[in-house]
N, C-alpha and C positions, 0 to 999 in steps of 0.2 A: 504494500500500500504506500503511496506517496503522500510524502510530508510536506504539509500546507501551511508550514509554520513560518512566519517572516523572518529570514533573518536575524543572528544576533544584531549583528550593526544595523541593521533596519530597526531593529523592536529598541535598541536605545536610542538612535538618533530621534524615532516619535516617544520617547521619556522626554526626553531634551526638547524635541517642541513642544509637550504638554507643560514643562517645569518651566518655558518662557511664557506662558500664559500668566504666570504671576508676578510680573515684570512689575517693580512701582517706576519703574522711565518713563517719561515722555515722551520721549524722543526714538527710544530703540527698546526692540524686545528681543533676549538672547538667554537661552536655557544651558543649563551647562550640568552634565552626569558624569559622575567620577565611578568607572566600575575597575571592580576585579577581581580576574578568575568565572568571569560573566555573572557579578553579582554585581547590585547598585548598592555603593556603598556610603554618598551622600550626591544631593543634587544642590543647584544654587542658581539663582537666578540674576540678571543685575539690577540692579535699584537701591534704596539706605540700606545698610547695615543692620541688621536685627535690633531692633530697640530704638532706633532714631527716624523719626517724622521724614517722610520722600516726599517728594514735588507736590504730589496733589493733596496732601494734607498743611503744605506752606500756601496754598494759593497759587501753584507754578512752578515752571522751569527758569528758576537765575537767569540763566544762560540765556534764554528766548527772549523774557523780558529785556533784557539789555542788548536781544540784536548781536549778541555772539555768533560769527561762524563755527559751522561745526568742526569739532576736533579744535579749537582753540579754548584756550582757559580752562582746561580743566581739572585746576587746583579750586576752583568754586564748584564743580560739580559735586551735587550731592550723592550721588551712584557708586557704585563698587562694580566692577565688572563681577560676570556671573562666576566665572571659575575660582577669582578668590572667594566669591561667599559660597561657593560650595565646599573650600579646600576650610576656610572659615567652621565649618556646618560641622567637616570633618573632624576640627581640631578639640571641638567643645562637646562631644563623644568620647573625644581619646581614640578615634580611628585612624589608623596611621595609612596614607595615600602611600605609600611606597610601592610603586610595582605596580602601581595600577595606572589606566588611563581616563582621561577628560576627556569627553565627546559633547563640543559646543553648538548647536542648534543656532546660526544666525542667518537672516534671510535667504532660508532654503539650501543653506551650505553647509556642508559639515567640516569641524575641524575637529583633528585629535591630536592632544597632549600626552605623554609620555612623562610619568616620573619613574 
């Protein structure tokens, strides 16, 4: 009988776009899943940091409001990219990422990390 299971890289990379669904950015949505050994071992989105207020809970994007190009200034940006607050996710478990990979979910692209 044939196996009609999707892919491992397929069935994470749509982890990774479901985990950008919870994106607090503005401006960009990007999922990011740390597995290994074909286990998810944490996920992270980008947006604030766990425990601090994102854009739409200030009224906004800094950035937009003052007419920022994109990719400029971004020591005002309130955002974390997704892999560190996954790697973040991992660290406040006491899961240790070693040997495992990041599969980032951003506009229809996948990217993999390697630690």
């Amino acid at each position: 009988m044939e196996d009609k299971r999707v892919s491992w890289d397929e069935y994470f990379m749509k982890m990774a776009h479901l985990v950008k669904e919870r994106t607090t950015c503005i401006g960009r949505s990007v999922g990011a899943v740390i597995v290994k050994d074909k286990r998810i071992i944490s996920t992270g989105y980008n947006g604030a940091p766990q425990g601090t207020k994102h854009c739409a809970e200030i009224g906004g994007c800094i950035r937009r409001k003052m007419n920022i190009p994109r990719g400029e200034r971004m020591d005002i940006c309130r955002a974390t990219h997704a892999e560190q607050n996954a790697i973040i996710s991992a660290a406040r478990t006491g899961t240790s990422i070693e040997g495992s990979v990041c599969i980032l979910q951003l506009h229809h692209v996948l990217h993999v990390l390697k630690w």
